[in-house]
Backbone as XML, in Angstrom:
<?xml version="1.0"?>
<chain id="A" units="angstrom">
  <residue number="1" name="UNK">
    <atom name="N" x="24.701" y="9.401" z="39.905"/>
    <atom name="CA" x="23.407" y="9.984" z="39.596"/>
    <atom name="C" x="22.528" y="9.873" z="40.844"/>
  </residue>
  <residue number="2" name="UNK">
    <atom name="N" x="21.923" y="10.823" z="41.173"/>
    <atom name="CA" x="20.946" y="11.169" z="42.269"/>
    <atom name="C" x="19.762" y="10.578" z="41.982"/>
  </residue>
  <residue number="3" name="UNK">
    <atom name="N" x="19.032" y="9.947" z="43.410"/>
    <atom name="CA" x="17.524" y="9.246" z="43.106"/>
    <atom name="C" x="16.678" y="10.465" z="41.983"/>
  </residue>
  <residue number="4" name="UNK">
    <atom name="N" x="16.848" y="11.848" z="42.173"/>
    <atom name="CA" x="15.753" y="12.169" z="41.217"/>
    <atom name="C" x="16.540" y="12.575" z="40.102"/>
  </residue>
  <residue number="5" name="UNK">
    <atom name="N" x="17.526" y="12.272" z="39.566"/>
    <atom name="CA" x="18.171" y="12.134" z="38.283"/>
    <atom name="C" x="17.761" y="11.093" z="37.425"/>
  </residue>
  <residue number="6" name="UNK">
    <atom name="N" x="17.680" y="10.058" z="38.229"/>
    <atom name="CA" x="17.050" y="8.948" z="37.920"/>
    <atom name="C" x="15.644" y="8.519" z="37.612"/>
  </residue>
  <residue number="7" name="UNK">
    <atom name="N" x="14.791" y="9.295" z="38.618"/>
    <atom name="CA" x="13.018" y="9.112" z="38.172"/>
    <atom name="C" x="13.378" y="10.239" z="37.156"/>
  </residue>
  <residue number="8" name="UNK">
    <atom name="N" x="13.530" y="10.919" z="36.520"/>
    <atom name="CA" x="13.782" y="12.043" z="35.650"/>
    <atom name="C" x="13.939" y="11.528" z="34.887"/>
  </residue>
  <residue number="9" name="UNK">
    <atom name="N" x="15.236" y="10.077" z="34.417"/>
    <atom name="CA" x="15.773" y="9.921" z="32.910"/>
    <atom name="C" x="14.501" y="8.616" z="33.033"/>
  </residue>
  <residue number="10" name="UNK">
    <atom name="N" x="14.145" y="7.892" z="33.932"/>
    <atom name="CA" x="13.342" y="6.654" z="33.865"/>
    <atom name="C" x="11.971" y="7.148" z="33.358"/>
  </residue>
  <residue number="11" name="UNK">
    <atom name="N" x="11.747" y="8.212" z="34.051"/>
    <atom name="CA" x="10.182" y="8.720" z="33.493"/>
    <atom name="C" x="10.128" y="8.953" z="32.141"/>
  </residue>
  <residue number="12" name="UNK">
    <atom name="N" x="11.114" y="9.595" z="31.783"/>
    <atom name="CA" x="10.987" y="10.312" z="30.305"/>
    <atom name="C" x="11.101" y="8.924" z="29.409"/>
  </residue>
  <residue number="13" name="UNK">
    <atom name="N" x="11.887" y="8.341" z="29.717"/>
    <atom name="CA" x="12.319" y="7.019" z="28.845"/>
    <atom name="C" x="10.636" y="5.865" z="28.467"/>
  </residue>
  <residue number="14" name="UNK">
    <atom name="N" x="10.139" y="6.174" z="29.924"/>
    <atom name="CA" x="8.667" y="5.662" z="29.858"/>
    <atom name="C" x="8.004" y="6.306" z="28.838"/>
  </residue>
  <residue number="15" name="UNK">
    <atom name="N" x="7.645" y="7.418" z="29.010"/>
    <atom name="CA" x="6.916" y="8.396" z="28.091"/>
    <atom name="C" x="7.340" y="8.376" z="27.013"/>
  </residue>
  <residue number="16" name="UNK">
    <atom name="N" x="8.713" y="8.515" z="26.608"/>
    <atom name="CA" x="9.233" y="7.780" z="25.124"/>
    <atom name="C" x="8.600" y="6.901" z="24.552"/>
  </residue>
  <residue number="17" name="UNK">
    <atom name="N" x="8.682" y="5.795" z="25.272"/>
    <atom name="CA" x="8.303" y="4.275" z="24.953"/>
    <atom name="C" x="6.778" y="4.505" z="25.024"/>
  </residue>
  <residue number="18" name="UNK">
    <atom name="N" x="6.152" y="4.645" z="25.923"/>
    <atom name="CA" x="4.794" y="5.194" z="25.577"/>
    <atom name="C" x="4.145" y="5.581" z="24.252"/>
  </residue>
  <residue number="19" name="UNK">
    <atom name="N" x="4.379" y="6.574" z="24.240"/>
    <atom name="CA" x="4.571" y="7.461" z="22.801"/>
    <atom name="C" x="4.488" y="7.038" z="21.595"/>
  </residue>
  <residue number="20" name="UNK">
    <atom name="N" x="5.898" y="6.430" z="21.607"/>
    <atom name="CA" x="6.843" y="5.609" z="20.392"/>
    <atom name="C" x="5.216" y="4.164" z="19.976"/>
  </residue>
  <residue number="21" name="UNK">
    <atom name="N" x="4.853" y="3.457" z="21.117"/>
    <atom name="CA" x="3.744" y="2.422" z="20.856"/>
    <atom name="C" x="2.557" y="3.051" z="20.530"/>
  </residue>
  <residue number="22" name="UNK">
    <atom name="N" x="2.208" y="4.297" z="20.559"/>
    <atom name="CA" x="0.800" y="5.093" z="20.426"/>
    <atom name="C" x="-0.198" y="4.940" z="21.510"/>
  </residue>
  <residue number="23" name="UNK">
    <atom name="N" x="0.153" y="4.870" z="22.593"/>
    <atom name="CA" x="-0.883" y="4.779" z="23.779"/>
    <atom name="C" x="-0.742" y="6.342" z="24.476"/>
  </residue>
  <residue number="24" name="UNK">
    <atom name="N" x="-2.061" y="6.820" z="24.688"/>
    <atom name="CA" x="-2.103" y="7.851" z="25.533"/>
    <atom name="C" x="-2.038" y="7.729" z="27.173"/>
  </residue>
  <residue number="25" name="UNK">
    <atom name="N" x="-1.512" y="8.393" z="27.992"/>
    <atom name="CA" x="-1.567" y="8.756" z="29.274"/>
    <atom name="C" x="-2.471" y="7.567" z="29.922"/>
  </residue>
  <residue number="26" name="UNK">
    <atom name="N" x="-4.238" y="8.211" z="29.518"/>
    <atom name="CA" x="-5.107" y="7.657" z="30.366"/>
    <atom name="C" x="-4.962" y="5.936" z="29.620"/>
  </residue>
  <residue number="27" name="UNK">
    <atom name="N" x="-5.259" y="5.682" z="28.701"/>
    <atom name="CA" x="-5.223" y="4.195" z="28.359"/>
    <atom name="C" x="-4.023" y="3.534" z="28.891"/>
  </residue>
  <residue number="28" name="UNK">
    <atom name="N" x="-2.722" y="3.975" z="28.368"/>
    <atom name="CA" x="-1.507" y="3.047" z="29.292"/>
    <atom name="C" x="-1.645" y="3.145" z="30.688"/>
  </residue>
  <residue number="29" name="UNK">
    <atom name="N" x="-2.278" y="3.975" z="31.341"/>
    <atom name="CA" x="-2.248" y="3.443" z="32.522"/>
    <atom name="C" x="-3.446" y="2.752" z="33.473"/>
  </residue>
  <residue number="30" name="UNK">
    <atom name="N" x="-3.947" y="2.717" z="32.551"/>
    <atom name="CA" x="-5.573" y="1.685" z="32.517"/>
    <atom name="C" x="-4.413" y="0.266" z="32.837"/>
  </residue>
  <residue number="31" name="UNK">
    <atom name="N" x="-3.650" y="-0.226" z="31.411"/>
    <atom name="CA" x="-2.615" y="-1.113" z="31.040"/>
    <atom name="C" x="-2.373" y="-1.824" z="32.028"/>
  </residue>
  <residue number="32" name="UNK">
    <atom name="N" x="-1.326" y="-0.664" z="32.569"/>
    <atom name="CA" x="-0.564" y="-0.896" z="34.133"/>
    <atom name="C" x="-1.152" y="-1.044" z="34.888"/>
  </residue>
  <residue number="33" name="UNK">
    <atom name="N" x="-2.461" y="-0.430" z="35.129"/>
    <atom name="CA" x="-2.671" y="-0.321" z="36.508"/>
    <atom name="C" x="-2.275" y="0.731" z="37.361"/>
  </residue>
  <residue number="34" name="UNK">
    <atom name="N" x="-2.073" y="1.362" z="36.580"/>
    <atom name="CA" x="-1.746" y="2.546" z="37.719"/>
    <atom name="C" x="-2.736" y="4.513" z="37.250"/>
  </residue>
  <residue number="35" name="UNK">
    <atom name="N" x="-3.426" y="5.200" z="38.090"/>
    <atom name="CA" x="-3.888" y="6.050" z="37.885"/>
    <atom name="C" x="-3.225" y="7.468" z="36.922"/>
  </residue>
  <residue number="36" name="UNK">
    <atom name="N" x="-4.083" y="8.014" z="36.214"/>
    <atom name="CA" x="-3.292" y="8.441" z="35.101"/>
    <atom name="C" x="-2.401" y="9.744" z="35.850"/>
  </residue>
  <residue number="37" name="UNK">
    <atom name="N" x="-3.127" y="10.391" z="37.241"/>
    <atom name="CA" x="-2.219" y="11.177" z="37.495"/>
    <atom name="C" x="-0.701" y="10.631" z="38.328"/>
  </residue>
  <residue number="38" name="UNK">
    <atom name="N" x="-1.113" y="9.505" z="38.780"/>
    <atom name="CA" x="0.712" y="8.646" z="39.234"/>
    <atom name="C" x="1.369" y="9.006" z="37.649"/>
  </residue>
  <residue number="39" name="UNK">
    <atom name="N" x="0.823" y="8.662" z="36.969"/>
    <atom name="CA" x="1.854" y="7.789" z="35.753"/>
    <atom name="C" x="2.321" y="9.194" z="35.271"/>
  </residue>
  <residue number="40" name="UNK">
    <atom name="N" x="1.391" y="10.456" z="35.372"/>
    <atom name="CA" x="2.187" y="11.566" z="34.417"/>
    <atom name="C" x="2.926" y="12.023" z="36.253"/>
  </residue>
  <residue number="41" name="UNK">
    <atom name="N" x="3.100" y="11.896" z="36.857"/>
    <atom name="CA" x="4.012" y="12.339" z="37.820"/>
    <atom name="C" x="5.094" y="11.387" z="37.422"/>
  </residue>
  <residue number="42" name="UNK">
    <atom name="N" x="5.039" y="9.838" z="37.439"/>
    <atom name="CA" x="6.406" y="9.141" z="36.981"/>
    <atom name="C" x="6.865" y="9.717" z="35.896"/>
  </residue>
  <residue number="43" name="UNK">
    <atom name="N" x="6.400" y="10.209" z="34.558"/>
    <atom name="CA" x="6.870" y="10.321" z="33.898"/>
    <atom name="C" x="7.601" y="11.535" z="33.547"/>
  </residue>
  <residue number="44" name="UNK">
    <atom name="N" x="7.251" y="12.629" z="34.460"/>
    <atom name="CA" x="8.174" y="13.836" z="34.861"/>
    <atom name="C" x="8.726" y="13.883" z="35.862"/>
  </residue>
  <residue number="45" name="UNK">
    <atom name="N" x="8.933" y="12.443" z="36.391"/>
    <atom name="CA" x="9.859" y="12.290" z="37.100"/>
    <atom name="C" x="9.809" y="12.849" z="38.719"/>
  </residue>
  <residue number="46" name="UNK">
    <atom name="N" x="8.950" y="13.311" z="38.779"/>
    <atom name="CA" x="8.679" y="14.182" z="40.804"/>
    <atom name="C" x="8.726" y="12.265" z="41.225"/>
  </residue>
  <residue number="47" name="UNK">
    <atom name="N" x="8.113" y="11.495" z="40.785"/>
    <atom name="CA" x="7.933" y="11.074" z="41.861"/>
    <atom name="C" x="8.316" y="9.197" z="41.172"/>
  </residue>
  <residue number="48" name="UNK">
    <atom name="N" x="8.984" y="8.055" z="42.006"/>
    <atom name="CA" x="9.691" y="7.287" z="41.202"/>
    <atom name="C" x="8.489" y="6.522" z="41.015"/>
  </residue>
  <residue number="49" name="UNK">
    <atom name="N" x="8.963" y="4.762" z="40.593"/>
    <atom name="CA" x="8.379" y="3.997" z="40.026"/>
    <atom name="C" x="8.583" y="2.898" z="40.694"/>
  </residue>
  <residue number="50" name="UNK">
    <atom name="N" x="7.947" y="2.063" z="41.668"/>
    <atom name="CA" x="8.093" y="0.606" z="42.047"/>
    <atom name="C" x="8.316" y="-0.296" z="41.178"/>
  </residue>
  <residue number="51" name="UNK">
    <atom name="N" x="9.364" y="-1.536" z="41.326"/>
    <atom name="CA" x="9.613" y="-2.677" z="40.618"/>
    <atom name="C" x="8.677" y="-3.245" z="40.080"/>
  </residue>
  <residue number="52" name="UNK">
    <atom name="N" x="7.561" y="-3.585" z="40.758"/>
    <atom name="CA" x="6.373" y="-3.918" z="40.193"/>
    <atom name="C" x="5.339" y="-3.428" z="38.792"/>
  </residue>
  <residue number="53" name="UNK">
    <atom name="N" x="5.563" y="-2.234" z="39.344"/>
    <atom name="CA" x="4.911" y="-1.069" z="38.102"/>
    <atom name="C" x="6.183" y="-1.031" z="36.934"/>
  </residue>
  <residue number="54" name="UNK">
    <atom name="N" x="7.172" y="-1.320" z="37.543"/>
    <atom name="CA" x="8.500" y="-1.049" z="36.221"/>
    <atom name="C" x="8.217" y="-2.239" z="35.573"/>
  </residue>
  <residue number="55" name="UNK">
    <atom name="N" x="8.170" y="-3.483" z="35.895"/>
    <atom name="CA" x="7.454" y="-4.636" z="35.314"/>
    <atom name="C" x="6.271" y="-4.543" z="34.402"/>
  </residue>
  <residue number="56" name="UNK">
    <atom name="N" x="5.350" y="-4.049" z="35.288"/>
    <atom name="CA" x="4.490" y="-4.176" z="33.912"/>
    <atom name="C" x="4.163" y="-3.176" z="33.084"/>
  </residue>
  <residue number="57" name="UNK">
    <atom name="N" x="4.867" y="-2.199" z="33.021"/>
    <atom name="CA" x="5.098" y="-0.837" z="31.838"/>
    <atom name="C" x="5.985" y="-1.646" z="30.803"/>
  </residue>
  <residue number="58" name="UNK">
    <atom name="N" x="7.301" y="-2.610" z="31.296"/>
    <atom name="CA" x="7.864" y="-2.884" z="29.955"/>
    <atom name="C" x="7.599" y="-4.278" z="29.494"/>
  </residue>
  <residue number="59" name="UNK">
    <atom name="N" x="6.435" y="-5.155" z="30.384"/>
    <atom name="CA" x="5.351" y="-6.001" z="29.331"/>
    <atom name="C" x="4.632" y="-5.363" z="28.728"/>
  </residue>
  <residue number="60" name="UNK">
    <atom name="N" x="4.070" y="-4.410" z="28.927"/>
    <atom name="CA" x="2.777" y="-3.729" z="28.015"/>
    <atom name="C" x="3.590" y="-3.094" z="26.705"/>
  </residue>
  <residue number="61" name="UNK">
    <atom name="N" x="4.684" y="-2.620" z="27.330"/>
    <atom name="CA" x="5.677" y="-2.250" z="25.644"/>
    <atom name="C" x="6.539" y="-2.673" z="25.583"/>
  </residue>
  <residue number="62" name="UNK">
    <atom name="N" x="6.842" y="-3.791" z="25.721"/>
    <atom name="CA" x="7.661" y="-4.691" z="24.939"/>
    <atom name="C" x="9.081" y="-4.190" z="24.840"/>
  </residue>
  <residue number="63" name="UNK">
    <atom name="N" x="9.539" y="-3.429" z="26.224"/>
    <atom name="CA" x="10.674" y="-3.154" z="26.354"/>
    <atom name="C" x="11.583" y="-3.855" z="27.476"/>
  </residue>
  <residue number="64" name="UNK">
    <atom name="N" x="12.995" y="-3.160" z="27.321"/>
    <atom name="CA" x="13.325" y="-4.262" z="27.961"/>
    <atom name="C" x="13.667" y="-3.329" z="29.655"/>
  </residue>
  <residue number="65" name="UNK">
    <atom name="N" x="13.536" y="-3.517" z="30.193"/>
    <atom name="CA" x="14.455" y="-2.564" z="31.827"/>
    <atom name="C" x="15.638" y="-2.167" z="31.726"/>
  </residue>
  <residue number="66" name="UNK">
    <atom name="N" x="16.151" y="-2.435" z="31.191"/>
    <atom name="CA" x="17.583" y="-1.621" z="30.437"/>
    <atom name="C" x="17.167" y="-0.341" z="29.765"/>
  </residue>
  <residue number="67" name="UNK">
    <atom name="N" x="16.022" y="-0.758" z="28.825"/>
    <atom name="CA" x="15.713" y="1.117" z="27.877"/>
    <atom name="C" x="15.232" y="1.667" z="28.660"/>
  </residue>
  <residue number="68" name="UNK">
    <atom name="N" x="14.621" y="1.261" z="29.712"/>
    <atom name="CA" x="14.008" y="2.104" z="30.599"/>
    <atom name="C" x="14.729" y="3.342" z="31.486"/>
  </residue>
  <residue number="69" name="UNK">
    <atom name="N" x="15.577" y="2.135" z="32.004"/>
    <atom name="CA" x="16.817" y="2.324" z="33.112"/>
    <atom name="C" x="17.769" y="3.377" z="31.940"/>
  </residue>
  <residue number="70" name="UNK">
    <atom name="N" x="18.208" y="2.905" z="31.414"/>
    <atom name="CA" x="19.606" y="3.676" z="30.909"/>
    <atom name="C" x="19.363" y="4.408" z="29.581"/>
  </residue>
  <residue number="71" name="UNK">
    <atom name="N" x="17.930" y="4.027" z="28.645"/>
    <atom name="CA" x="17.831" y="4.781" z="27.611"/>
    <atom name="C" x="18.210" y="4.486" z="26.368"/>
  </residue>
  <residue number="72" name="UNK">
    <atom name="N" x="18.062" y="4.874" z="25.373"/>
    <atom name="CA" x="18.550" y="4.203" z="23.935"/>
    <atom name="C" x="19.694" y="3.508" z="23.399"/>
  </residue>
  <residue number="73" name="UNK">
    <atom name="N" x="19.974" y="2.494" z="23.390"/>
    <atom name="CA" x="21.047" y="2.168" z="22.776"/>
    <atom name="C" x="21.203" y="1.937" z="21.309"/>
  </residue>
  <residue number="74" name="UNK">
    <atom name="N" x="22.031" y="2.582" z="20.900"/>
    <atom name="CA" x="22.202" y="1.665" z="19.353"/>
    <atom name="C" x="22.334" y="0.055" z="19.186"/>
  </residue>
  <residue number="75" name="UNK">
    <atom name="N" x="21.045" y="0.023" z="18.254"/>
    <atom name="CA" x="21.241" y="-1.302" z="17.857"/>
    <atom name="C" x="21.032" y="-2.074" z="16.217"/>
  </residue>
  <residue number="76" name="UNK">
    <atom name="N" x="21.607" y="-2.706" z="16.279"/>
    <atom name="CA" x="21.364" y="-3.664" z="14.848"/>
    <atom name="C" x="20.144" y="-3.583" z="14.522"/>
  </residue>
  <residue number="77" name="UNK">
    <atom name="N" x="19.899" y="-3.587" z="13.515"/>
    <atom name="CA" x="18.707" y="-3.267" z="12.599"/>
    <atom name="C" x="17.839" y="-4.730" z="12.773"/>
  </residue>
  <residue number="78" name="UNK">
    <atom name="N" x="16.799" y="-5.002" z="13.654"/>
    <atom name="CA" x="15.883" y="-5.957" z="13.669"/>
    <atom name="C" x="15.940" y="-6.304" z="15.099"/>
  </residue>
  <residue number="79" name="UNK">
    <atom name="N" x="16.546" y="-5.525" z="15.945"/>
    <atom name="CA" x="16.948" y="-6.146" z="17.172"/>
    <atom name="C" x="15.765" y="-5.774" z="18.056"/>
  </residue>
  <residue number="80" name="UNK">
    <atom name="N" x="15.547" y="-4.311" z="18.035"/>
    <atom name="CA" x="13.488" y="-4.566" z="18.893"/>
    <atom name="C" x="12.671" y="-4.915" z="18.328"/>
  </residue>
  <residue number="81" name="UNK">
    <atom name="N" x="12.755" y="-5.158" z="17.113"/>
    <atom name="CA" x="11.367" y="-6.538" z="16.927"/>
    <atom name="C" x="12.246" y="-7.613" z="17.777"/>
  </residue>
  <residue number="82" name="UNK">
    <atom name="N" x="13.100" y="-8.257" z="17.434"/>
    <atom name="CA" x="13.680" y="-9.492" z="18.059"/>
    <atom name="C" x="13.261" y="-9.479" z="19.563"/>
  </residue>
  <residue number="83" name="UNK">
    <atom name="N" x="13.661" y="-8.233" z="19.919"/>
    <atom name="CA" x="13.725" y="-8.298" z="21.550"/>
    <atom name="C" x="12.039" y="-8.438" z="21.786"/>
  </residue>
  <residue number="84" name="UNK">
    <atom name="N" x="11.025" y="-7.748" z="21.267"/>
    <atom name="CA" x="9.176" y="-7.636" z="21.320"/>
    <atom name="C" x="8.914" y="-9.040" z="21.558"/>
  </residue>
  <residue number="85" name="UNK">
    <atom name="N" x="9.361" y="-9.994" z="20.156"/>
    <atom name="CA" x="8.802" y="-10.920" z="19.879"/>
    <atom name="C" x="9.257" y="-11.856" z="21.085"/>
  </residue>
  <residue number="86" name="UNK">
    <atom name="N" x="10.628" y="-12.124" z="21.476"/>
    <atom name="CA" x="10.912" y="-12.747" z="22.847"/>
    <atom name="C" x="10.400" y="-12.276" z="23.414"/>
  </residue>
  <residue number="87" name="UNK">
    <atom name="N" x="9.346" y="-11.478" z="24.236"/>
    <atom name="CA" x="8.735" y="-11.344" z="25.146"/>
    <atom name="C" x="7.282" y="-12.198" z="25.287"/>
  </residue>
  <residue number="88" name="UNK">
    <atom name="N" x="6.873" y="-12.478" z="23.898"/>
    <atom name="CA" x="5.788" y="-12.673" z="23.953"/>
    <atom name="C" x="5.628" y="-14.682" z="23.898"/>
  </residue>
  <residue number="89" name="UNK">
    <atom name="N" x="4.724" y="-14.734" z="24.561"/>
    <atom name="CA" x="3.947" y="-16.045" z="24.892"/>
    <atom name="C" x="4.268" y="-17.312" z="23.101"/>
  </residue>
  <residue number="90" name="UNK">
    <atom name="N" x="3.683" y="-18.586" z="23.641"/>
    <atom name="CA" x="4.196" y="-18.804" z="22.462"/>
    <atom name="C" x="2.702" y="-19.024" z="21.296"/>
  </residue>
  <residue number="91" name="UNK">
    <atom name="N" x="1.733" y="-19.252" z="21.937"/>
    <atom name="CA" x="0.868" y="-18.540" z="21.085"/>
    <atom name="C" x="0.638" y="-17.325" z="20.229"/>
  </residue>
  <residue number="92" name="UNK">
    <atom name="N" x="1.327" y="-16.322" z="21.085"/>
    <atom name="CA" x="1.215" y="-14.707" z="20.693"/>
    <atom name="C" x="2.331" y="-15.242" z="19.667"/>
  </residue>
  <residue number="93" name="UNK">
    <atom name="N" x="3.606" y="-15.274" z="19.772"/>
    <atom name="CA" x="4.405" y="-15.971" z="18.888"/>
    <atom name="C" x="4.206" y="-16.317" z="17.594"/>
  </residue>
  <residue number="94" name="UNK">
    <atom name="N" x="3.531" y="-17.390" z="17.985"/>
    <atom name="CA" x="3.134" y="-18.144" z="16.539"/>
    <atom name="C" x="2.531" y="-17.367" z="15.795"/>
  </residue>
  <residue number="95" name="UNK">
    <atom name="N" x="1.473" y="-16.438" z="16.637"/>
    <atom name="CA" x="0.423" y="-15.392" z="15.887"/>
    <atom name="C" x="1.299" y="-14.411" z="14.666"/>
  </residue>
  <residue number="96" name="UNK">
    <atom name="N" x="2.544" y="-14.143" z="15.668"/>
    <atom name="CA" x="3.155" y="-12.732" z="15.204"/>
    <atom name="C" x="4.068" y="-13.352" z="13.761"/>
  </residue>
  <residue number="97" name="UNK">
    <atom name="N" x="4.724" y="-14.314" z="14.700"/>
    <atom name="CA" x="5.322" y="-15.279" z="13.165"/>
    <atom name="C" x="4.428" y="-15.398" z="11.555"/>
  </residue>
  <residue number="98" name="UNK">
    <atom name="N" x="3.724" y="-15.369" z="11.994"/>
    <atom name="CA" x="2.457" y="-16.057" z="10.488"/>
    <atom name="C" x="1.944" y="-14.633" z="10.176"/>
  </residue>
  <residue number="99" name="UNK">
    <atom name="N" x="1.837" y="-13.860" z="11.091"/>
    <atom name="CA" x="1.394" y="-12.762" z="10.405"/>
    <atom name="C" x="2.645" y="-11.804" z="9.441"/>
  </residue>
  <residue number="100" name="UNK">
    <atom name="N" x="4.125" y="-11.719" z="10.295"/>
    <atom name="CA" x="5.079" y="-11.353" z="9.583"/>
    <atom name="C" x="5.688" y="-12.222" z="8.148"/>
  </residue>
  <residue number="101" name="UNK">
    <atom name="N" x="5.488" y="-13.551" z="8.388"/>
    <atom name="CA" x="5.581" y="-14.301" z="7.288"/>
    <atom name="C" x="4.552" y="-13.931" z="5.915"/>
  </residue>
  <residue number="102" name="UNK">
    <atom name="N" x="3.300" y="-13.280" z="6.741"/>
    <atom name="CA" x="2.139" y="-12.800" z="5.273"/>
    <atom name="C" x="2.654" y="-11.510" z="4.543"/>
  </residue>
  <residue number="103" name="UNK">
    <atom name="N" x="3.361" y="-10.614" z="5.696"/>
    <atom name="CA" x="3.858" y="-9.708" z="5.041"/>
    <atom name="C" x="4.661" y="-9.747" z="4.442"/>
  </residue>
  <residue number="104" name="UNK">
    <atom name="N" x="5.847" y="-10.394" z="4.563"/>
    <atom name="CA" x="6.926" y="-10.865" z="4.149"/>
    <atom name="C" x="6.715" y="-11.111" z="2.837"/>
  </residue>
  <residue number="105" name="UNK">
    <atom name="N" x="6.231" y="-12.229" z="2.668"/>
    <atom name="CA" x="5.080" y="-12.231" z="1.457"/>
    <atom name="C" x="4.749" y="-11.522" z="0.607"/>
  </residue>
  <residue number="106" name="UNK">
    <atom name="N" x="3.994" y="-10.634" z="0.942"/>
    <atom name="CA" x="2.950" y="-9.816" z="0.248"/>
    <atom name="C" x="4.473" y="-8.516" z="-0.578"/>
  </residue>
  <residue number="107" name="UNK">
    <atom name="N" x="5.608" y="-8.042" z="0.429"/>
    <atom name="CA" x="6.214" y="-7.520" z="0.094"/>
    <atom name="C" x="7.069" y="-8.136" z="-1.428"/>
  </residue>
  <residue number="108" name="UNK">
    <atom name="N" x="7.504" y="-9.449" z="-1.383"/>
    <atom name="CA" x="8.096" y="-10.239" z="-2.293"/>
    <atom name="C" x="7.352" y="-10.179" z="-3.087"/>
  </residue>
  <residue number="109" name="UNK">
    <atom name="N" x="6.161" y="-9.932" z="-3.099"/>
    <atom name="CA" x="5.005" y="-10.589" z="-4.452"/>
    <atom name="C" x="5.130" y="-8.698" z="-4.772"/>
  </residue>
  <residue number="110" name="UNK">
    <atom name="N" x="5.459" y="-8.062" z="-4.390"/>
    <atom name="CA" x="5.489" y="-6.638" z="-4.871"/>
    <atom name="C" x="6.525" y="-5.997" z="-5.783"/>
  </residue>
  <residue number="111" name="UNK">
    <atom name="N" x="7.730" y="-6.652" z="-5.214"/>
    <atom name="CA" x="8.699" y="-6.938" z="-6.229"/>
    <atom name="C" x="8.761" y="-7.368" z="-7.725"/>
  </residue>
  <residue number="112" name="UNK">
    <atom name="N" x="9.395" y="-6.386" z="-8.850"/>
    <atom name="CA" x="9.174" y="-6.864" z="-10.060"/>
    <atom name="C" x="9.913" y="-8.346" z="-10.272"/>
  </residue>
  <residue number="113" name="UNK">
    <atom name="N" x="9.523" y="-8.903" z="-11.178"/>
    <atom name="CA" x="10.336" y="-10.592" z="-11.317"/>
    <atom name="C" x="11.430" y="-9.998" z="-12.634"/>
  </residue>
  <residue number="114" name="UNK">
    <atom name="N" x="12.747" y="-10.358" z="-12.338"/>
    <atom name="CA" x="13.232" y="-10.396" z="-13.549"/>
    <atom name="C" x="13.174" y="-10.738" z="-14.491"/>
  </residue>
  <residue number="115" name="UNK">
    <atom name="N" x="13.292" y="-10.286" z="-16.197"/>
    <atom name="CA" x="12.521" y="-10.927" z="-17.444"/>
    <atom name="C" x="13.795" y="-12.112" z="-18.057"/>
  </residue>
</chain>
C-alpha cells in the first residue's frame, strides 16, 4: 500500500470514529488540537497525520491505533467498551464502573420477576 493509500484508509477510519462518538469537525479538532481545515484534509486523506496527532485522536475516542491503522475488525460483543474503559484513568474508571453498575441495575429492576 502506497503512502496515500494509507492517509486515505487512516483518514476515513478517523472520520468513522469521529462520527461513530458524535463530535463534529470543528469541536474534535478543538480536542486534538489541530485546525479544523488540517483535520478535514486528514480525513480525506490529501494530506497524512503525525504520531503525535494519531495519539491524541485515539485518546479523545477511545480507540485503539490499530482501528485507525487497519480499520474494523470483528469483535466479541463487549470488546470496545472493554478496550474505552482500559484507556481511561482510574478515577474516570471508577466513575464509568458505578455508573454502568446503575444501569445494570436499573435494567434488572426492569425485568419481570418470576411468579
Amino acid at each position: 500500500m502506497d503512502k496515500k493509500n494509507i492517509n486515505q484508509t487512516v483518514g476515513a477510519n478517523i472520520k468513522r470514529e469521529r462520527e461513530r462518538a458524535g463530535y463534529t469537525q470543528e469541536r474534535f479538532s478543538e480536542l486534538i488540537g489541530m485546525g479544523p481545515k488540517s483535520l478535514s484534509a486528514v480525513e480525506r486523506g490529501t494530506v497524512g497525520i503525525s504520531l503525535s496527532a494519531l495519539r491524541r485522536v485515539c485518546t479523545v475516542l477511545s480507540v485503539s491505533g490499530d482501528a485507525l491503522l487497519f480499520g474494523e475488525t470483528p469483535k466479541h460483543r463487549g470488546t470496545e467498551l472493554m478496550d474505552k474503559l482500559d484507556r481511561l484513568g482510574p478515577k474516570e474508571y471508577e466513575i464509568a464502573n458505578t455508573i454502568l453498575h446503575k444501569v445494570l441495575e436499573a435494567f434488572a429492576l426492569g425485568k419481570e420477576l418470576p411468579r
